[in-house]
C-alpha atoms as one frame of an Amber mdcrd trajectory, in Angstrom:
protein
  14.419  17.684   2.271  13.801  15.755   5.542  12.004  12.649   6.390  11.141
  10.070   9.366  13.776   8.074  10.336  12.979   5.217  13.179  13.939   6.484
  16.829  13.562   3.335  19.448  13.610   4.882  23.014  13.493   1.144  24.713
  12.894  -2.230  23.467   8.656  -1.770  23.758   8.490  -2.402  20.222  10.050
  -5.370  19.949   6.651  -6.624  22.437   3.965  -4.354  20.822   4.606  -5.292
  16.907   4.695  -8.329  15.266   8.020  -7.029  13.505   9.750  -4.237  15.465
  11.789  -1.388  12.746  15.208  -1.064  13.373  16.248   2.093  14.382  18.231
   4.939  12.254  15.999   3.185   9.526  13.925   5.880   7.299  10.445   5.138
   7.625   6.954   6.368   6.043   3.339   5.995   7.583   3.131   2.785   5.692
  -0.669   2.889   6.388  -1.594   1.411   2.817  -0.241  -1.879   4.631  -4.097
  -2.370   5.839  -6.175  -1.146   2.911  -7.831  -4.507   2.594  -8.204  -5.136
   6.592 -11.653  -5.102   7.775 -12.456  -3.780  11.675 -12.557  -7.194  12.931
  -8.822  -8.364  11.632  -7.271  -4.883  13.729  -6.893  -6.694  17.173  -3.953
  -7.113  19.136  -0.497  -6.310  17.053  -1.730  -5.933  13.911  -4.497  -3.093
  15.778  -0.963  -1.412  17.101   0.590  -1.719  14.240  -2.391   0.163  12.317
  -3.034   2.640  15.065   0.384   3.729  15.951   3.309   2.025  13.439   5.515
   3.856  11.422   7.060   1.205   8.464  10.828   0.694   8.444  11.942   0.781
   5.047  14.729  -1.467   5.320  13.204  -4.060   7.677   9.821  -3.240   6.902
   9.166  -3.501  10.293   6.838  -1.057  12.434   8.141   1.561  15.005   6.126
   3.862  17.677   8.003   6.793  17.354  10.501   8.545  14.331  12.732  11.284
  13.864  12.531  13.922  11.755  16.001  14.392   9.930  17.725  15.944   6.797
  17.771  13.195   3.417  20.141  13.644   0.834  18.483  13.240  -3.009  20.596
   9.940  -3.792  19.553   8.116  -0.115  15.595   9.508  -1.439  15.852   7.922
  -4.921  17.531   4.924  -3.188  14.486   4.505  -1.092  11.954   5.079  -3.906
  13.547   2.195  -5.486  13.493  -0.159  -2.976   9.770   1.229  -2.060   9.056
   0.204  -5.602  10.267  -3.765  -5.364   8.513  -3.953  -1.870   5.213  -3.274
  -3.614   5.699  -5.693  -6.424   7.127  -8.162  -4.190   4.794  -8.214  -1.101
   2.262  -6.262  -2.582   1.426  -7.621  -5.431   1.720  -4.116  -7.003   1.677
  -4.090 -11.194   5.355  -5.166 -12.025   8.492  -4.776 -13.621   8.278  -4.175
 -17.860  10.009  -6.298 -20.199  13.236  -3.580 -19.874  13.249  -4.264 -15.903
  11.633  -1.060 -15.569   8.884  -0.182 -12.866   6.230   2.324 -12.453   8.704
   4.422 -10.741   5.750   7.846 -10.686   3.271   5.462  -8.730   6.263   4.772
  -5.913   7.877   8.877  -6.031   4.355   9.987  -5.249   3.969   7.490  -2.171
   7.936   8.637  -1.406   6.870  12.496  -2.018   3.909  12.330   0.084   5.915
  10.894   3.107   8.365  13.873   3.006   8.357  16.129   5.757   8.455  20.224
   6.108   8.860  20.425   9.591  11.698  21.012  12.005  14.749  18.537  12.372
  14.900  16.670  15.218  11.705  16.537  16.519   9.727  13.612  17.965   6.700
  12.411  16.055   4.324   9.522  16.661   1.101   8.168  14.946  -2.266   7.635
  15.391  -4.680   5.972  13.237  -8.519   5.094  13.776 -10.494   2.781  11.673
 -14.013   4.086  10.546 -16.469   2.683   8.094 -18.498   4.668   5.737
């Protein structure tokens, strides 16, 4: 299986986010990040960060372009877990059960839907537009 994993070609997005990605991170779109934004609130780096960010999964930080690379089943489940605690933790997401266990489908089919069937290696970028209606 492959997914994104943060590629920084200069230090640009250290200026054009609010909190740059590190790179070699893996990263998803992370676009559920501005479900509640309204038009107005995407100006500036939060607009760049919506319109072009990838979402480090380590620093949770945004990145302008990724790289598509091989993921081994143990670093994926690792991921889905720590996916899971960020949305309980910033996100307010339902929590943990009384046996510290989470709603681990909810997080595998966020995780699932970020994996990609393309070629290694290859450059991608984002682009995201908001529209009402």
């Amino acid at each position: 299986m492959k997914l994104a994993q943060v590629l920084r070609l200069d230090d640009s997005d250290e200026n054009v986010f609010a909190h740059a990605a590190t790179p070699g991170e893996w990263a998803i779109s992370g676009a559920f990040a501005f479900s509640n934004w309204e038009e107005a609130d995407l100006v500036g780096q939060g607009r760049q960060a919506f319109a072009n960010g990838w979402l480090g999964l380590d620093s949770f930080g945004r990145s302008t372009f990724v790289v598509i690379t091989p993921i081994d089943a143990a670093d994926y489940a690792a991921l889905i877990d720590r996916l899971a605690v960020h949305f309980v933790e910033a996100w307010g997401a339902p929590g943990f059960d009384a046996g510290g266990r989470w709603p681990r489908k909810s997080c595998a089919t966020c995780a699932r839907c970020a994996r990609i069937t393309t070629t290694t290696r290859c450059w991608w970028s984002s682009a995201r537009w908001c529209r009402r209606g």
